[in-house]
Backbone and ligand atoms as CSV (ligand in chain L), in Angstrom:
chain,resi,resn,atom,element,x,y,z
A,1,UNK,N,N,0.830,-1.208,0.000
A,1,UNK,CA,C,0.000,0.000,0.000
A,1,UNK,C,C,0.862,1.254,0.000
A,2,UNK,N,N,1.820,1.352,0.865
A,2,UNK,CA,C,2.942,2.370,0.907
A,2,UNK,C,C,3.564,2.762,-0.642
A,3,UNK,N,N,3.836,1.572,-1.223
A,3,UNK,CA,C,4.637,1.523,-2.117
A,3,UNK,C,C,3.836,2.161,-3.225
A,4,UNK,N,N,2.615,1.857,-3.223
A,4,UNK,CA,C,2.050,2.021,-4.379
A,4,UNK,C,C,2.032,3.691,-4.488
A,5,UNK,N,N,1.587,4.043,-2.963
A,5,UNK,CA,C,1.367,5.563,-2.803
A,5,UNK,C,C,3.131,6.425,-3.545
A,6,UNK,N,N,3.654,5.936,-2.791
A,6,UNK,CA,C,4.962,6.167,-3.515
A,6,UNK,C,C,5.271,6.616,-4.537
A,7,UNK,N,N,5.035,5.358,-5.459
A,7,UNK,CA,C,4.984,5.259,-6.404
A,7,UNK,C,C,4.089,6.377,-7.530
A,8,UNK,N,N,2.808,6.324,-6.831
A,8,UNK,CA,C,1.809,7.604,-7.493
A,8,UNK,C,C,2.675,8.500,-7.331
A,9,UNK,N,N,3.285,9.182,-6.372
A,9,UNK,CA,C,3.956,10.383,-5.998
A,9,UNK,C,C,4.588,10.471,-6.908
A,10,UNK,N,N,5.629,9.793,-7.506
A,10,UNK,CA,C,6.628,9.850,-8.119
A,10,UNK,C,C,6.157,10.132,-9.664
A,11,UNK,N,N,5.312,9.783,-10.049
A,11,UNK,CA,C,4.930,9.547,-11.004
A,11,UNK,C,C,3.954,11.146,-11.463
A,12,UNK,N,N,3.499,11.577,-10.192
A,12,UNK,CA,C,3.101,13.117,-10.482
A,12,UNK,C,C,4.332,14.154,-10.324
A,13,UNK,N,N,5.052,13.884,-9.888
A,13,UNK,CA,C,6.144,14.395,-9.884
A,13,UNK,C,C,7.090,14.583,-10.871
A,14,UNK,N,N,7.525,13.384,-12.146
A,14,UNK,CA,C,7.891,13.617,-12.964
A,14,UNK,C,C,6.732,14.140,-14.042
A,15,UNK,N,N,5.699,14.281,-14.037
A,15,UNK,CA,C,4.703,14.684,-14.715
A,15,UNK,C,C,4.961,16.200,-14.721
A,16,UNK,N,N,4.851,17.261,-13.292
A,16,UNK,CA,C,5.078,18.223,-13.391
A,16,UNK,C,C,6.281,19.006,-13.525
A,17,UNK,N,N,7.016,17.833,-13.280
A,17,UNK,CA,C,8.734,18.170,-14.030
A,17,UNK,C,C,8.803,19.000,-15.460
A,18,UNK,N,N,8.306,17.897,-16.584
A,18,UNK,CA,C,8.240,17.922,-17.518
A,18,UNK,C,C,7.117,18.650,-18.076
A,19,UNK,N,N,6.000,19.170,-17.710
A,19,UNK,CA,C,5.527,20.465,-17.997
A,19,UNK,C,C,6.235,21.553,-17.330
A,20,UNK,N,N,7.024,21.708,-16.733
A,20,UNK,CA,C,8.087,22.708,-15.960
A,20,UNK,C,C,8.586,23.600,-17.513
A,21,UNK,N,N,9.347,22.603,-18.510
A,21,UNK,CA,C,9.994,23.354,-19.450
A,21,UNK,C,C,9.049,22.545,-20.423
A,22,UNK,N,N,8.331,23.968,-21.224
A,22,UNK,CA,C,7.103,23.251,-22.333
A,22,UNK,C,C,7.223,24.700,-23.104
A,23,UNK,N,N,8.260,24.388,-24.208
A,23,UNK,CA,C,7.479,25.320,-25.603
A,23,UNK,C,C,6.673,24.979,-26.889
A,24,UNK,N,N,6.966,23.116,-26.166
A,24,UNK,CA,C,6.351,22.305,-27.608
A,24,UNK,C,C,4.593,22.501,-27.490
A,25,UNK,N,N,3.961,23.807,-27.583
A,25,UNK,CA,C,2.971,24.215,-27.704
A,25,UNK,C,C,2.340,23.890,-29.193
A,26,UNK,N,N,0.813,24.324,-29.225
A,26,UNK,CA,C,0.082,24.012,-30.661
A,26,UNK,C,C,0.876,24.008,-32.159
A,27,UNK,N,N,1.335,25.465,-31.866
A,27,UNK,CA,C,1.828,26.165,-32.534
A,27,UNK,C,C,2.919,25.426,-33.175
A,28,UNK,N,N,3.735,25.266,-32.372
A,28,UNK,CA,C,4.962,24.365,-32.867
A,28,UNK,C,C,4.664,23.332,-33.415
A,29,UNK,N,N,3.572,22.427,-33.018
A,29,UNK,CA,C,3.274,21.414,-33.638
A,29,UNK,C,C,2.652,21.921,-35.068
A,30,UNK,N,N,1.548,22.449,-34.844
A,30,UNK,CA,C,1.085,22.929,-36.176
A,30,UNK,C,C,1.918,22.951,-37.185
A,31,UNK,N,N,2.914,24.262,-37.307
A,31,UNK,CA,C,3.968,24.502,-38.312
A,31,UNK,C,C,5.085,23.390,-38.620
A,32,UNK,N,N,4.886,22.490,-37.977
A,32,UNK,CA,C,6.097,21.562,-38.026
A,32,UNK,C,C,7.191,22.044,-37.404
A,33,UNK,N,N,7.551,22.853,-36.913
A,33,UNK,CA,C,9.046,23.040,-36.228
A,33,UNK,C,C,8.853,22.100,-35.276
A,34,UNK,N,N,8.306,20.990,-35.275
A,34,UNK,CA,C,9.100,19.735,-33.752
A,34,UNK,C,C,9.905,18.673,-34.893
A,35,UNK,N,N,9.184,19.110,-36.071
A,35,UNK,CA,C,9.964,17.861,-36.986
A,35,UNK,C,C,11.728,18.014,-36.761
A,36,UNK,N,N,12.055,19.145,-36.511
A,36,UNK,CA,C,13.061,19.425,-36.398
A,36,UNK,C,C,13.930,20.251,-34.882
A,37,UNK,N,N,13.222,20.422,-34.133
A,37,UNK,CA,C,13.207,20.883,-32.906
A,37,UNK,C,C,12.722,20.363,-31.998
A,38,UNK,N,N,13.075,19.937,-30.696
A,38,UNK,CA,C,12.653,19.890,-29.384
A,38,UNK,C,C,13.095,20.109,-28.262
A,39,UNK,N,N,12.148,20.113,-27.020
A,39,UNK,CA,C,12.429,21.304,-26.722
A,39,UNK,C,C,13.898,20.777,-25.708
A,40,UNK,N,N,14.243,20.245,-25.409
A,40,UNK,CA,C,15.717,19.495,-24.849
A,40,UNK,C,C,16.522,18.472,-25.382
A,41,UNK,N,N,16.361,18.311,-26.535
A,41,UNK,CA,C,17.489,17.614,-27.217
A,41,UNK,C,C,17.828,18.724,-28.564
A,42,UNK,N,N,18.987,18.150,-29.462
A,42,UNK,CA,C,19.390,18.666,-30.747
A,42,UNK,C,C,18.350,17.866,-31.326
A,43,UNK,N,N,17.785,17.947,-32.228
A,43,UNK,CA,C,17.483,17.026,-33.332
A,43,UNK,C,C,17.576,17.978,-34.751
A,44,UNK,N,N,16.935,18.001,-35.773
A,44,UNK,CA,C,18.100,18.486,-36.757
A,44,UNK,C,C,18.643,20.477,-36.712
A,45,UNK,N,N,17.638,20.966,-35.397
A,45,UNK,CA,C,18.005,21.770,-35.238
A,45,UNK,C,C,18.221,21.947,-33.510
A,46,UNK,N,N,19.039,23.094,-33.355
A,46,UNK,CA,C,19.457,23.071,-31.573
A,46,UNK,C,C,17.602,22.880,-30.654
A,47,UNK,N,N,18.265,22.368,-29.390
A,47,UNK,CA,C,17.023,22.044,-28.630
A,47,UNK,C,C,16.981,23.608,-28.481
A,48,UNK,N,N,15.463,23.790,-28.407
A,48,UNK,CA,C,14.793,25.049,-27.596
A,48,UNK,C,C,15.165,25.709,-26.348
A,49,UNK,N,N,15.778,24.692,-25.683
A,49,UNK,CA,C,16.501,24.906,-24.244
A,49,UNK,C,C,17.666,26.099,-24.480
A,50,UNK,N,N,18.266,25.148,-25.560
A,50,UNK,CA,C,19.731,26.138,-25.920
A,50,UNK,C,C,19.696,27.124,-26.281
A,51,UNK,N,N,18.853,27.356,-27.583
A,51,UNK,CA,C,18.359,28.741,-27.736
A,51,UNK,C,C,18.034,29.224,-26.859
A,52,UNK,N,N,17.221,28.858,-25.888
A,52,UNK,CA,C,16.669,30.015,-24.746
A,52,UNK,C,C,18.141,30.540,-23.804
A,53,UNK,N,N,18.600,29.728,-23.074
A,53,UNK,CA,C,19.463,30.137,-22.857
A,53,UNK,C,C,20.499,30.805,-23.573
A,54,UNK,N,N,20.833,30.431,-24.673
A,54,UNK,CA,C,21.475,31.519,-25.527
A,54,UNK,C,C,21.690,33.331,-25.628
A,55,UNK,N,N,20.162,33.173,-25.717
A,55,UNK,CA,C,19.876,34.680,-25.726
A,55,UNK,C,C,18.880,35.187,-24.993
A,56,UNK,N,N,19.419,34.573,-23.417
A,56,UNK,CA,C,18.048,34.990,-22.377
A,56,UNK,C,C,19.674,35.583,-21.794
A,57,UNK,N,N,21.306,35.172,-22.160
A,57,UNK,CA,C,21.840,35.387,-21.392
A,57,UNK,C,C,22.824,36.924,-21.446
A,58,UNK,N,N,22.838,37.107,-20.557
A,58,UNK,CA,C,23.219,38.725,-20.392
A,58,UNK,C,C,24.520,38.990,-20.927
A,59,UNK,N,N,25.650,37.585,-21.086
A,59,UNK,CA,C,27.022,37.959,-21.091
A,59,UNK,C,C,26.543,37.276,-22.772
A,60,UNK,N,N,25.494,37.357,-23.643
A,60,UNK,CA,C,25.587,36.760,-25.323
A,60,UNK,C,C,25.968,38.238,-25.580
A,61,UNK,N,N,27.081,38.277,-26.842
A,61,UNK,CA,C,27.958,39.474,-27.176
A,61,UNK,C,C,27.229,40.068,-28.027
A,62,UNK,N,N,26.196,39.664,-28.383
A,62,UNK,CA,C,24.944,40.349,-29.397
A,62,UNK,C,C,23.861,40.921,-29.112
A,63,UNK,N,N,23.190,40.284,-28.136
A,63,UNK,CA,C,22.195,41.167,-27.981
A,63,UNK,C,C,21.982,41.613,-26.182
A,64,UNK,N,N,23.205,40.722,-25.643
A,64,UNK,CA,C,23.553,40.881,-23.931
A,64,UNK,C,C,21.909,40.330,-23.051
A,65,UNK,N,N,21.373,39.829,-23.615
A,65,UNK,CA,C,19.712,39.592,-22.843
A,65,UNK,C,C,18.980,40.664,-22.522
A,66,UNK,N,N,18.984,41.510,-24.017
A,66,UNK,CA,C,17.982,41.794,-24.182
A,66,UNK,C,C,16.633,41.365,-25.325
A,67,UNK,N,N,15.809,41.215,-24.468
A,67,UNK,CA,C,14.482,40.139,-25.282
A,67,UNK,C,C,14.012,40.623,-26.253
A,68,UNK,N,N,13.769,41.721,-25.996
A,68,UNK,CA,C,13.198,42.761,-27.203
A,68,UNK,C,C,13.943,42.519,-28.518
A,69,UNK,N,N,15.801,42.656,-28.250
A,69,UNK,CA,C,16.054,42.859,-29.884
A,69,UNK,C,C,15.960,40.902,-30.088
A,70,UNK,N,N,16.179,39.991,-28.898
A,70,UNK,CA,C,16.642,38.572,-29.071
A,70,UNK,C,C,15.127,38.258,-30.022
A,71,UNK,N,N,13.711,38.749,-29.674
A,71,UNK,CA,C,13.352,38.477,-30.470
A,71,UNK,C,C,12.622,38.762,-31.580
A,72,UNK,N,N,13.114,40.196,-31.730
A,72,UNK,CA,C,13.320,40.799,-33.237
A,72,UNK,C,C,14.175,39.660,-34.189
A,73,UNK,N,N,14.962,39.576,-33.683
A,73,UNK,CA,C,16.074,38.797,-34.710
A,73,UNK,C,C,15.763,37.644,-34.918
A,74,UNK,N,N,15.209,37.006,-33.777
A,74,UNK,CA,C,14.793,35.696,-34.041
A,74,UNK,C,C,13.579,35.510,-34.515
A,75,UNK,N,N,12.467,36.080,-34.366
A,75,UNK,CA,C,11.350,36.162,-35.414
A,75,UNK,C,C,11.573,36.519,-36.849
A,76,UNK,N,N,12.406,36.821,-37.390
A,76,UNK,CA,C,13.098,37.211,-38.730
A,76,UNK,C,C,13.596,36.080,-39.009
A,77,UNK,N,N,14.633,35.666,-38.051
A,77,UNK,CA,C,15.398,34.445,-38.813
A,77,UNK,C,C,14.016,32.823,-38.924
A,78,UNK,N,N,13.064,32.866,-37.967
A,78,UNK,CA,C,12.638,32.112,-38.602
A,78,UNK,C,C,11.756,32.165,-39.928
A,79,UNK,N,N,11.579,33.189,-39.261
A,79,UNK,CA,C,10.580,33.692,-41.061
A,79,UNK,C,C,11.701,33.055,-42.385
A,80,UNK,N,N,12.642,33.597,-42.266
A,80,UNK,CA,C,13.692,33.627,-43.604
A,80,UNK,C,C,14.371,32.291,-43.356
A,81,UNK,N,N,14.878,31.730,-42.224
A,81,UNK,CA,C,15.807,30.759,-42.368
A,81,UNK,C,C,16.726,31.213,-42.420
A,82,UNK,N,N,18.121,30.218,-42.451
A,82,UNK,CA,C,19.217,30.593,-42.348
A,82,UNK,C,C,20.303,29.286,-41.736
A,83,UNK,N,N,21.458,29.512,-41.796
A,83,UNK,CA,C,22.001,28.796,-41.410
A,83,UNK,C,C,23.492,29.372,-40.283
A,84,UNK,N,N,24.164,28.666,-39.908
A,84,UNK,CA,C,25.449,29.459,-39.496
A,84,UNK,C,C,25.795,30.049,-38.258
A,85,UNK,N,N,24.542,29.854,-37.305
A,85,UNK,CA,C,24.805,30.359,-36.084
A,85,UNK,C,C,25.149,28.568,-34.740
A,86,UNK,N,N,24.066,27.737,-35.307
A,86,UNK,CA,C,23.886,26.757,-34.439
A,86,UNK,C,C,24.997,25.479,-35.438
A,87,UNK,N,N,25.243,25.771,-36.759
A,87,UNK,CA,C,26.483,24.793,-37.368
A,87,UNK,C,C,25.687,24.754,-39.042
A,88,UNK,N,N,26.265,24.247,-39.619
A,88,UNK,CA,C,26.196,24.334,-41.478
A,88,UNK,C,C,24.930,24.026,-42.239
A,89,UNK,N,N,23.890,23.380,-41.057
A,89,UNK,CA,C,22.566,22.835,-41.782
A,89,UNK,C,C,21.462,23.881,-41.165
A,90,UNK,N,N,21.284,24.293,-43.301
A,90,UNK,CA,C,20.422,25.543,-42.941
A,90,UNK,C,C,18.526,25.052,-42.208
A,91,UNK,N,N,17.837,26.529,-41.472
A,91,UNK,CA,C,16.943,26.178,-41.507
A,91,UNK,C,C,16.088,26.761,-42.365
A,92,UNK,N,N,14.839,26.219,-43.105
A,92,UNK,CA,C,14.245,26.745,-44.101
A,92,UNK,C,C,13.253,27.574,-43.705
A,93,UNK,N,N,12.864,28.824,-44.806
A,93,UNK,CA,C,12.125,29.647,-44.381
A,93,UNK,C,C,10.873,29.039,-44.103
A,94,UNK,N,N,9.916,29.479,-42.878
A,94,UNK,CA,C,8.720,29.428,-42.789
A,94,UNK,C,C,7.747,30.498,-43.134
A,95,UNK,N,N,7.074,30.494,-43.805
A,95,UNK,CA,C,6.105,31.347,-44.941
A,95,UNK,C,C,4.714,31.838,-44.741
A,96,UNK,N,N,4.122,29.913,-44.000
A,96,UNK,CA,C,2.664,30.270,-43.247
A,96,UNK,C,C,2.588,30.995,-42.243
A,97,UNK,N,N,3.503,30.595,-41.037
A,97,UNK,CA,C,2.757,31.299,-39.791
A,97,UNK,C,C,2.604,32.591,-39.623
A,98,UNK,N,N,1.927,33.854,-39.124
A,98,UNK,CA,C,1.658,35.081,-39.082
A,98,UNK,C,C,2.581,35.727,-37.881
A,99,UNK,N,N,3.030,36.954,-38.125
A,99,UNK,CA,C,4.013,37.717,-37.602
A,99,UNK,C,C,3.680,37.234,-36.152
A,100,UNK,N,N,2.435,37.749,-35.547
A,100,UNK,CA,C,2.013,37.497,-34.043
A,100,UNK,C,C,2.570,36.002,-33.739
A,101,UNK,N,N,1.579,34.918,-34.236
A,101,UNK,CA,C,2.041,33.446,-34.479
A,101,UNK,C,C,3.661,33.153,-34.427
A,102,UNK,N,N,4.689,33.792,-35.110
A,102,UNK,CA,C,5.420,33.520,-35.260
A,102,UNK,C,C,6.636,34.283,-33.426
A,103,UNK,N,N,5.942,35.485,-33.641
A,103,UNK,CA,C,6.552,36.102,-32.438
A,103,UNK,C,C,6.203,35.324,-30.976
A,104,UNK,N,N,4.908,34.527,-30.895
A,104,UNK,CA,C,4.402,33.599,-29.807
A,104,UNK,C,C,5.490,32.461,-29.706
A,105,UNK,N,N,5.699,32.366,-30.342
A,105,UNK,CA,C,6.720,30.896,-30.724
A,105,UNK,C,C,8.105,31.492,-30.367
A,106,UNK,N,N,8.319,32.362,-30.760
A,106,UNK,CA,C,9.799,33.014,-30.639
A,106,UNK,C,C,9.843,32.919,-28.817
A,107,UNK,N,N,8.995,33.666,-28.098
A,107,UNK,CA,C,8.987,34.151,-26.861
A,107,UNK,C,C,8.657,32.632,-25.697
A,108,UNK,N,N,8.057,31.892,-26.565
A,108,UNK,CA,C,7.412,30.458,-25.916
A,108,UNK,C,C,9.116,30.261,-25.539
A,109,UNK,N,N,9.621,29.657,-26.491
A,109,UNK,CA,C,10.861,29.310,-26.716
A,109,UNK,C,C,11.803,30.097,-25.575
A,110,UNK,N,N,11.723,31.410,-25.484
A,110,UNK,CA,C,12.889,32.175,-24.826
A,110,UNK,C,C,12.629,31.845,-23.008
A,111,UNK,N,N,11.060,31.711,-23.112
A,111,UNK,CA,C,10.525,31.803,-21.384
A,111,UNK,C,C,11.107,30.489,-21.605
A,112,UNK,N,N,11.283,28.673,-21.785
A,112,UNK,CA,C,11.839,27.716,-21.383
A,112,UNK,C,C,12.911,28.069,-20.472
A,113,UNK,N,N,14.116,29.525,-20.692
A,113,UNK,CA,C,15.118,29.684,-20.057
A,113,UNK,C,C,14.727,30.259,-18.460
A,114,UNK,N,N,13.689,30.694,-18.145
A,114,UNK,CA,C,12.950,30.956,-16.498
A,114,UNK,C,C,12.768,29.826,-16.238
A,115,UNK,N,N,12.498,29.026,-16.886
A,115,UNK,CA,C,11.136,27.646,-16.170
A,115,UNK,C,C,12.664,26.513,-16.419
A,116,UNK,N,N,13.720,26.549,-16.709
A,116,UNK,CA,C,14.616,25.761,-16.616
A,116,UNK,C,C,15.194,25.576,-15.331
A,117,UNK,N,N,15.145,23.892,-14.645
A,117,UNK,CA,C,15.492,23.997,-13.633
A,117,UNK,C,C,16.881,24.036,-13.569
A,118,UNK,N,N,17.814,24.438,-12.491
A,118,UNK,CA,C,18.815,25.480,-12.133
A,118,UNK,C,C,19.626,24.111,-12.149
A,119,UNK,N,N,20.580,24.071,-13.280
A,119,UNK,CA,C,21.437,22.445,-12.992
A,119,UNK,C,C,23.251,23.303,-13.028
A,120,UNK,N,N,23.928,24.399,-12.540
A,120,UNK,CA,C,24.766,24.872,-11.970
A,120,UNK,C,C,24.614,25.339,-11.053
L,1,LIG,C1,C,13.788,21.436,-41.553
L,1,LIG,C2,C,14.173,21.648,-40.146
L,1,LIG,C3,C,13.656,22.858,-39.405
L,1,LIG,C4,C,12.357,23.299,-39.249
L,1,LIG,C5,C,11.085,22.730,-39.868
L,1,LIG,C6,C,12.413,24.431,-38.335
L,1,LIG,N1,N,13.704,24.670,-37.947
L,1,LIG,FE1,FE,14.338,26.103,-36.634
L,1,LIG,N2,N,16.258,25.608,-37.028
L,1,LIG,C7,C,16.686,24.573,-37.842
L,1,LIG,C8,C,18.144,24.603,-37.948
L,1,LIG,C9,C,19.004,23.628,-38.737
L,1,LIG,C10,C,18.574,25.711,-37.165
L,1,LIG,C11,C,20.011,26.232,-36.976
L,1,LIG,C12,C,20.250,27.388,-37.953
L,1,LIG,C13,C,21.605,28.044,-37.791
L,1,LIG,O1,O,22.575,27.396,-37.368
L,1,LIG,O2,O,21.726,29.260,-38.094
L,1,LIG,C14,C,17.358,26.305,-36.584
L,1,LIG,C15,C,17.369,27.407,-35.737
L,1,LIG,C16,C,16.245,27.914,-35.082
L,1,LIG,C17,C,16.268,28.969,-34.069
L,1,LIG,C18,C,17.519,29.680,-33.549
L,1,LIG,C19,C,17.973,30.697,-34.601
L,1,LIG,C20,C,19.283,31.395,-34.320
L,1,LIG,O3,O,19.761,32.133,-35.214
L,1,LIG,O4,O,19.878,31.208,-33.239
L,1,LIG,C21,C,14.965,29.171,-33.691
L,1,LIG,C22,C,14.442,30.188,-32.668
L,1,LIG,C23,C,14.135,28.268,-34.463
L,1,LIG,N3,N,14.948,27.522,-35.288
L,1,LIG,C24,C,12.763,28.181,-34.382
L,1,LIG,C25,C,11.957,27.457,-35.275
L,1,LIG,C26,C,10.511,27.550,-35.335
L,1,LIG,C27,C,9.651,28.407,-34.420
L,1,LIG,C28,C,10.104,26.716,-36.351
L,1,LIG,C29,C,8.686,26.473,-36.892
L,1,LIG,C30,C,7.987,27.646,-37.397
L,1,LIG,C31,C,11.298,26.091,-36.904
L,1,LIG,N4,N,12.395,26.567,-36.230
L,1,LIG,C32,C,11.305,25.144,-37.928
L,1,LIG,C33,C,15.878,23.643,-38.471
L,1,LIG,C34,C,14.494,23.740,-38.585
C-alpha cells in the first residue's frame, strides 16, 4: 500500500517536471518546427533549451539579454531561415505562420530559459 502511494507520488512528480519546461505548444506542432526541434534535445536543429538560454543570457555578445532585440532577430530568422549560427545545416524559411504566431513561438521558446530547472 505504501509503495504504491509512492509510487503515485513519483509519477506526479515527474509529470510536473516535464511540464516545468514546455514550448512544444500548438503552434509548434502545427507549423512543423518539432519535426526538427525539441524542446531538450538537438534534433536536426538546436534544442529550444539552448536557444533560450542563448539569448536569455546577459554575457551573449549580441544582444547581452535583451528580449526585445533577441526576439526581433529571431522572429526574422525564422521567417527567412538561415544557417550558421547553431552549425552548417540551414533552416528553411517558414512562410505560413503570421508575424504574431510567429513572435508567440519566438517568446514560448525564450521563457523555457525561467522555467529551466537550475542544474549549476
Ligand atoms: C527542416 C528543419 C527545421 C524546421 C522545420 C524548423 N527549424 Fe528552426 N532551425 C533549424 C536549424 C538547422 C537551425 C540552426 C540554424 C543556424 O545554425 O543558423 C534552426 C534554428 C532555429 C532557431 C535559432 C535561430 C538562431 O539564429 O539562433 C529558432 C528560434 C528556431 N529555429 C525556431 C523554429 C521555429 C519556431 C520553427 C517552426 C515555425 C522552426 N524553427 C522550424 C531547423 C528547422
Amino acid at each position: 500500500m505504501k509503495a504504491r502511494f509512492a509510487a503515485a507520488g513519483f509519477a506526479a512528480m515527474a509529470l510536473l517536471a516535464s511540464n516545468a519546461a514546455f514550448a512544444l505548444d500548438e503552434l509548434h506542432k502545427k507549423y512543423a518546427c518539432t519535426a526538427c526541434h525539441a524542446d531538450e534535445r538537438k534534433l536536426v536543429g538546436p534544442a529550444y533549451m539552448d536557444v533560450a538560454k542563448a539569448y536569455t543570457n546577459a554575457k551573449d555578445p549580441k544582444y547581452k539579454g535583451d528580449r526585445a532585440k533577441a526576439v526581433a532577430y529571431l522572429s526574422e530568422k525564422v521567417r527567412k531561415g538561415g544557417s550558421g549560427v547553431w552549425g552548417p545545416v540551414p533552416m528553411p524559411p517558414n512562410a505560413t505562420p503570421t508575424d504574431a504566431e510567429i513572435k508567440k513561438m519566438v517568446e514560448s521558446i525564450l521563457d523555457m530559459a525561467k522555467k529551466a530547472p537550475a542544474k549549476k
